[in-house]
N, C-alpha and C positions, 0 to 999 in steps of 0.2 A: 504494500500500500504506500503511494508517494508522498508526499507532504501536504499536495493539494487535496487528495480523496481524503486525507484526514482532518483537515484543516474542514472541508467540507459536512465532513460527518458530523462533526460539532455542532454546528449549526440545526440542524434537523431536529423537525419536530416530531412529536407524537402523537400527529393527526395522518387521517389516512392519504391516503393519494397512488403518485404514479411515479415511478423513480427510470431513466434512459442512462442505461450503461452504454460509455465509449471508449473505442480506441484511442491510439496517440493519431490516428488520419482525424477523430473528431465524427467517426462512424458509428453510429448507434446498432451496437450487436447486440441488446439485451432491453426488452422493455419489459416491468414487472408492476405488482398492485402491491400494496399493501395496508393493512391496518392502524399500523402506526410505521410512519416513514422510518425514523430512527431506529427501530429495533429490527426491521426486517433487512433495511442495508447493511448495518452492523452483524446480521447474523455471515453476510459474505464475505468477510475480514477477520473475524474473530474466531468464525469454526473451521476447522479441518473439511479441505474438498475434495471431492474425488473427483474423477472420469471430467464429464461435460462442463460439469460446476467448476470445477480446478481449473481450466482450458480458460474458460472464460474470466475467471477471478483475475488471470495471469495476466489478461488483455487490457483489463480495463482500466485507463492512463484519467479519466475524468468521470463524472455525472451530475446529473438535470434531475430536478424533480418537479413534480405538480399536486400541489394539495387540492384539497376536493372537500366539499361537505359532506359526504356519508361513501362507505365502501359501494356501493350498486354504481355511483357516478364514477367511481376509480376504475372498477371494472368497467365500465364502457366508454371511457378514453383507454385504458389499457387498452383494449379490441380494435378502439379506433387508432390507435396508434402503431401497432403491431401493423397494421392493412396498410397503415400509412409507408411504414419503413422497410416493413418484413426484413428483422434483423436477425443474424444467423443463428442463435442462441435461443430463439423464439419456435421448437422445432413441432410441436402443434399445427401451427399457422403456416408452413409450408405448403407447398401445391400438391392437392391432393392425391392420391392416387386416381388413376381414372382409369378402368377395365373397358379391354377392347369391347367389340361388338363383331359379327359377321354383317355386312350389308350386301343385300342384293338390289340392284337397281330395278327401278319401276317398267321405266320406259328403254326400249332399243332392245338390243342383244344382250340377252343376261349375262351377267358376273357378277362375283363375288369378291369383295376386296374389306379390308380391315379398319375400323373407323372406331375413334374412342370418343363420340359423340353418338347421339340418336337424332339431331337434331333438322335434318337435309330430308325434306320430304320428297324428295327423289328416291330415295334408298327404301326398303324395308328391313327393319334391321330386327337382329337375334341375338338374345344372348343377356347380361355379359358373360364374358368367359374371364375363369379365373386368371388369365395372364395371354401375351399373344401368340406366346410357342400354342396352347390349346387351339387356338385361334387361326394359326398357321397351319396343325395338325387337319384341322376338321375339312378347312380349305382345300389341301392337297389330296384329301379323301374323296368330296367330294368333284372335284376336276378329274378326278379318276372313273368317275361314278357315271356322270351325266357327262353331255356333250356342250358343256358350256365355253361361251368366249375366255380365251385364256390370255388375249395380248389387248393391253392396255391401248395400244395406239391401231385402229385397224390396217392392215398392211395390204399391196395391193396383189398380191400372189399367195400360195393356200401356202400357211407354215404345215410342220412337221405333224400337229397333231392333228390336222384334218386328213392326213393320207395315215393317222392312226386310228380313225375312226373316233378321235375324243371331240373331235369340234364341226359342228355345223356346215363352217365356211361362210360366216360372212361377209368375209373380205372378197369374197370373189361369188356370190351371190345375194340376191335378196330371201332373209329365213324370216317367213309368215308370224305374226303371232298366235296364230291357234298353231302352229308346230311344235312350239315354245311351253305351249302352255300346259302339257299333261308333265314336263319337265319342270315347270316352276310349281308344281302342285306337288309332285316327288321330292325337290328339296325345301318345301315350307314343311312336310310333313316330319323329313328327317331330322331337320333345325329345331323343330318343336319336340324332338326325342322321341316319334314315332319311328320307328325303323325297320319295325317288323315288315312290313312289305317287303322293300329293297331285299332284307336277309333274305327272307321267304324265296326272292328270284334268285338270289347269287348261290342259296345252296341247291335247287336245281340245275343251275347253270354249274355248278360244279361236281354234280352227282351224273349230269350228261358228259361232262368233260373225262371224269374219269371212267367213263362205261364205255367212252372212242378211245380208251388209252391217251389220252392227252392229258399228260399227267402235270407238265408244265402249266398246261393252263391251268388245270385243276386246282395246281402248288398256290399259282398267283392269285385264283378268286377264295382261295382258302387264306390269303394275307389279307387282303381286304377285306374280308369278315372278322378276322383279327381285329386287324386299324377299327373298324365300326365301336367294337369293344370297347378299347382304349381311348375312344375319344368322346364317349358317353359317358359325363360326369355323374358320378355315384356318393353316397354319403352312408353315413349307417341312421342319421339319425332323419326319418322321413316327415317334412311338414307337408301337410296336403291343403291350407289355404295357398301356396305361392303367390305370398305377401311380402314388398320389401322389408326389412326388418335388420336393427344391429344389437346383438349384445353385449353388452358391459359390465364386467368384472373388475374387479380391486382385490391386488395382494400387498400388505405391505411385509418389511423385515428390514432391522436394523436400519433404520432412520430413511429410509426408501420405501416407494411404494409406487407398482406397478399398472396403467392403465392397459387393458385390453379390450381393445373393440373387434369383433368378428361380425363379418360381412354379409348377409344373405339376401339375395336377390331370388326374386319369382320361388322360393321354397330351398332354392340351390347357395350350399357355402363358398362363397369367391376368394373369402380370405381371411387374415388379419390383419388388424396393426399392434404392437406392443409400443406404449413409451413407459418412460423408466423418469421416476422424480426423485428430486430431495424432499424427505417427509420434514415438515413442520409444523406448527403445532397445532393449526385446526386442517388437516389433511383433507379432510371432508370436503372444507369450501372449496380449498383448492385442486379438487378431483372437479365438483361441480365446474368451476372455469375453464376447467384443461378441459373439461371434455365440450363445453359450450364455444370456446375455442376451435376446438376440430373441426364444429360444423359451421363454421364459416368459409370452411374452404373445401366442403364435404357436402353434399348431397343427404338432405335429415328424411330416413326412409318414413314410412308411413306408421310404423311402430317403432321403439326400441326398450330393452327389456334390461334392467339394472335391478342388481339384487337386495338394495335399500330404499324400503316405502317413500323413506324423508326424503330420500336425495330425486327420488322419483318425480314426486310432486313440485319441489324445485328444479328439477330439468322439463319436467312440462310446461311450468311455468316463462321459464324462458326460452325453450323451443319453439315452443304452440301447436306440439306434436303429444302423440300418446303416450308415456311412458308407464310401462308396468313394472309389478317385482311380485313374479308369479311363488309359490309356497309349495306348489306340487304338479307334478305331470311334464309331458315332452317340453315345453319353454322351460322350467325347473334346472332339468336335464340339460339344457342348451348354456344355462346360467353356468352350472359346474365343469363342466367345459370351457365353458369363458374364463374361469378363475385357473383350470388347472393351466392352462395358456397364459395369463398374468404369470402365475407362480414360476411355473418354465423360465418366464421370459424374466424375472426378477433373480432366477437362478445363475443363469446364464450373463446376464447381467454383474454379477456379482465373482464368476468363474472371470470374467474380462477383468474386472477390478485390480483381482490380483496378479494377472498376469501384466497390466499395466504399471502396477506398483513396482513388479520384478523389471520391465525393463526401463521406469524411471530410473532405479536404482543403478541399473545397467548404463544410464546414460549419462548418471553423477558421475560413474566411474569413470567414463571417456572425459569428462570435464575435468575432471581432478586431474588425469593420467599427462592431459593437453597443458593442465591451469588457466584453461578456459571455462565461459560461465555453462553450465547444462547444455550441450545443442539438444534441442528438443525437436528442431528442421531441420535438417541432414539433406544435401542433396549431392547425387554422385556421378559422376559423367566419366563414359568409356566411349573411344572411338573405333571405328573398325574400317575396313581397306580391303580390296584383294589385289592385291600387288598395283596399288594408286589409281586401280579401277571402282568406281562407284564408292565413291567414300562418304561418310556418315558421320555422325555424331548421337550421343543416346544421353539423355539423362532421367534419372531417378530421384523422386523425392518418399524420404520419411520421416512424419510427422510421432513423434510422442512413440517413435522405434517401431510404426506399424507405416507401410506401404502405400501411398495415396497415387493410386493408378492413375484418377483426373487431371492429377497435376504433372506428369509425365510429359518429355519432349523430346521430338527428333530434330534431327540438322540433316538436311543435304550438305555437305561440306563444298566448295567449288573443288573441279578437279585438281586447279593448279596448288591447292594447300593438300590433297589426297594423299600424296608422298610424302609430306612432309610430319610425323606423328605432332610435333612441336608447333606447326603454323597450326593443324589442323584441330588442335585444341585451344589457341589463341584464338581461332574464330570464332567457336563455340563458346568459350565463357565471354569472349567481347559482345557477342549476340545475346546471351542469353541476360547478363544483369544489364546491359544497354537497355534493352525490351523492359528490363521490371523497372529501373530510374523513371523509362519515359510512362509508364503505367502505374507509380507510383506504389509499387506493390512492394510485399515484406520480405525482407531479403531473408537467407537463410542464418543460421547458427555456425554451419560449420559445412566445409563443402571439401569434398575427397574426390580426388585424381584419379585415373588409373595410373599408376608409373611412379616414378621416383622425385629424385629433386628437380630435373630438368624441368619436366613437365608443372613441377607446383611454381617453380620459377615464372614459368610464364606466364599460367593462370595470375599469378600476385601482380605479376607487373600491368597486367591487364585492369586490375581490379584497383591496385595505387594510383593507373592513369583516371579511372573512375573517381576515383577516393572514395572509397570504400573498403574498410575494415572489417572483411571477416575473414576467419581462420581461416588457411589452406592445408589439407596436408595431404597424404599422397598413401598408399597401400604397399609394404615392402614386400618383396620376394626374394627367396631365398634361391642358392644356384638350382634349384631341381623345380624354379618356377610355380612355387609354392609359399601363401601366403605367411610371413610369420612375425607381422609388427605394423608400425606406422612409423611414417617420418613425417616432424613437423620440427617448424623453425632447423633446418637443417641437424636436426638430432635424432636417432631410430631409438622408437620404441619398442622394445620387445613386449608380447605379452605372451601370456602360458596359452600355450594354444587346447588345454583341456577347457581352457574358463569359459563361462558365458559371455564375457566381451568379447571376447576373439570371437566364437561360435557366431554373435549378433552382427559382427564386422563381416565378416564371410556370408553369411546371410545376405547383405546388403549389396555385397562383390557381387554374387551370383545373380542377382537380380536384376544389376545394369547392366554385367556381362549378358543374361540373358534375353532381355529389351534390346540391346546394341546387336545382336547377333539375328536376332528374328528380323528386325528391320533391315541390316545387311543384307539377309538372305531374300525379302523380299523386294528389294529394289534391283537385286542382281537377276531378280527370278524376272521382274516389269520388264529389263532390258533386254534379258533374252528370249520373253515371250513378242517385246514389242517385234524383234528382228524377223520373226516367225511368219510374221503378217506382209513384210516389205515384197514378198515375190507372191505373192497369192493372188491372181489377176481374179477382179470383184472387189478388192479390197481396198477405197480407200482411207480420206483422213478419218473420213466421220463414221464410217463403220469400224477404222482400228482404234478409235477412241471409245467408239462403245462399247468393242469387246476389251479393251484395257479395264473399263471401269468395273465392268462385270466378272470379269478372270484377272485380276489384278499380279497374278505372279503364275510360275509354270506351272505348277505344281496344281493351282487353283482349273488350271487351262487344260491339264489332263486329265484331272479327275471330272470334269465337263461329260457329261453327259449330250449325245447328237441333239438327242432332243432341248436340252439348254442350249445350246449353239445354234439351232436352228429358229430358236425365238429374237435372235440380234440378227445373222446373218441366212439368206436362203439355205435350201438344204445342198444342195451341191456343195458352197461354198463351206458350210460345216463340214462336209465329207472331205474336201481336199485338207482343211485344217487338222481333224484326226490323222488323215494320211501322214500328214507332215510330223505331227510329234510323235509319233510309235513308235 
């Protein structure tokens, strides 16, 4: 806590209001309510924090408060305010989940495509589906099934799946809609979980298959009754209104306490959310806000079912929805489910806790080992080359000793630094903190080389011309090219290579080494798949751009299927392409 948060705190009163936690940018990450101002800011300086709470404490360089004449007015400037700023610490009030849909279009040549709206009365839409791989699933099923349109763009020659019998041909004819129509009647019935017909024919068609000895066929309408299977979501516990509906559970344990909302649409369970709170002293109310919270960026079904009468009637009240808290029968049952899901997810919660605390600890020890303050941002950069062909750059960040994929970056390197391992790491740290200064963003704690002192040499000098001060140091190897210390400030580090630091340092190696080498491999693969295309007469920029985008490396380009190649380019032209890679 700085001088000014203290100096600040003094001040506050013991009335209630709204208090906006900021960064040193002056970025409001954190807006909160409370009871009495003073005692509830004071609880975030004074007590011990864990996980999200501790991240956040660490951040915050200043704060704002607003007194209010009763807590109800606090809470709806809190809610307006959160809408207003959406600060990252506020993690409720994020955008919600939204579950796909299946849409089939009204008008034209049928298809099906994936929409996380209902709202385009064009479309007749199905579903939701608990996520869009299901969504993908059912699609690809049904493209198998029926002879529907399969290319987004119509084209003017018949592609592959109309000389496969899966499509109409509308591109090369006009199809009726009474042709159309005992096939949009077959897949409203499927969509809606009838499916018994369709099986009814495919196991015929597969009991004639095998009575001709066409066992292949057989094999394959025998997969597709499968897929029907697996992509007909099932539950154990069966509600037969199919009423939207969420319930909600509360677990707490040792000073935490866990929200769980589960999701059910038309009868069917889509999902969960877990959050996870610091418990304070009236838990209750602030369950009631968190969860009045959610539905501001949530869709409040037509029911929802929480296991406390009081809390019931106060979420009705500010819903203007139903809320029950059933005492026995199937809702009951859906209730204790909701809580063993809290509990889980407060468990688990709690397993992270201490695996954080071990590699904070972990990362004192690098602070101490450097005499540097804690890096708790780590970011790590390897280069890669094949003999000054296609050269790259990779970096890695980790946050609080755990892996933040989002925040990952590649370099195309220019060729002329390709050779050079030393320019071609000057590039990369000249690009990458240039990029954060002019974006004003947070620079790291501590940022590790691949290589020795040459290479930390240059990163520094790169970074002095900057002026910017943060650590360098670099990953030692020993002659059998094996990890065994650090050099910083031109000094090696040994460490015990049984310990958990070394173990976390190697961890972190492996990880840019292995980001640096995937993206090698796939830029080497772009270039020799692009070369693939340059004699292939049919082919030019704007079909090798499309199949670039679509088979992005060789590997992606062989494993291509005729029929995928034959959705970008004619079918000939797919066939000479196979010819060419085999």
């Amino acid at each position: 806590m700085n001088e000014k948060v203290k100096a600040k705190i003094d001040l506050l009163t013991s009335k209630p209001g709204v208090y906006l936690m900021k960064d040193e940018s002056g970025t409001i990450i954190y807006v909160g309510k409370a009871k009495s101002l003073i005692k509830r800011v004071k609880q975030y300086f004074l007590r011990p924090q864990e996980g999200k709470v501790f991240r956040m404490v660490r951040e915050i360089d200043d704060f704002d408060t607003i007194e209010t004449l009763n807590e109800k007015e606090a809470l709806l400037l809190e809610i307006n305010l959160i809408r207003k700023y959406y600060p990252k610490y506020n993690i409720l009030l994020k955008d919600g989940k939204s579950y796909p849909y299946i849409a089939l279009n009204k008008k034209g040549d049928p298809f099906l495509k994936i929409a996380y709206n209902d709202k385009d009365k064009n479309f007749k839409y199905f579903g939701p589906y608990p996520n869009s791989q299901a969504c993908y699933k059912t699609i690809d099923l049904l493209n198998k099934l029926f002879p529907l349109r399969k290319c987004q763009h119509l084209k003017t020659e018949p592609c592959l799946y109309y000389h496969l019998g899966q499509c109409l041909g509308p591109c090369i004819k006009k199809v009726s809609e009474e042709e159309y129509i005992p096939l949009i009647n077959e897949i409203n019935h499927f969509l809606n979980g009838d499916t018994s017909k369709i099986k009814e024919k495919l196991k015929l068609e597969m009991m004639d298959a095998s009575e001709k000895l066409e066992f292949e066929k057989a094999k394959e309408i025998k997969d597709i009754l499968d897929s029907i299977e697996k992509v007909v979501i099932k539950q154990n516990i069966q509600l037969q209104d199919h009423i939207d509906r969420d319930v909600i559970s509360l677990s707490t344990r040792d000073g935490y306490y866990s929200i769980c909302i589960m999701t059910y649409r038309k009868g069917n369970l889509l999902g969960k959310d877990v959050f996870i709170m610091e418990e304070f002293e009236d838990y209750e109310e602030e369950f009631i806000e968190n969860v009045f919270q959610y539905y501001l960026s949530h869709n409040i079904p037509k029911e929802i079912i929480v296991s406390n009468k009081e809390i019931g009637e106060k979420l009705s009240y500010l819903l203007e929805r139903k809320v029950i808290s059933p005492t026995r029968g199937v809702k009951k049952d859906l209730l204790l489910i909701a809580y063993e899901n809290a509990k889980n997810g407060l468990d688990e919660h709690f397993l992270t806790a201490r695996l954080e605390d071990d590699t904070l600890s972990l990362l004192n020890e690098l602070g101490d080992l450097l005499k540097i303050k804690t890096p708790l941002h780590i970011e790590l950069f390897d280069n890669s080359h094949l003999q000054g062909s296609f050269p790259i750059g990779a970096m890695v960040v980790f946050i609080n000793g755990v892996k933040v994929p989002s925040e990952y970056r590649k370099f195309n390197i220019q060729e002329s630094s390709g050779k050079d391992d030393l320019k071609s790491m000057e590039e990369v740290i000249r690009r990458r903190y240039t990029r954060l200064l002019i974006e004003d963003k947070k620079m790291p704690d501590l940022i590790i080389v691949d290589g020795g002192e040459n290479q930390i040499n240059v990163a520094r000098e790169v970074l002095d011309n900057l002026m910017l001060n943060i650590p360098v140091c670099g990953l030692s190897k020993n002659d059998k090219h094996h990890t065994n210390g650090l050099i910083y400030n031109n000094e090696l580090h040994y460490i015990d290579k049984k310990s958990r630091l070394f173990l976390m340092l190697v961890r972190m190696q492996d990880e840019v080494h292995r980001y640096a080498i995937t993206f090698h491999k796939d830029k080497r693969g772009k270039g020799l798949t692009s070369s693939i295309y340059d004699d292939i007469k049919g082919i030019g920029k704007k079909r090798k751009e499309s199949l670039e985008k679509a088979f992005p490396s060789l590997d992606s380009l062989k494993k291509a299927s005729l029929e995928e190649l034959s959705q970008i380019v004619p079918l000939e032209i797919a066939l000479k392409i196979k010819e060419k890679i085999k």
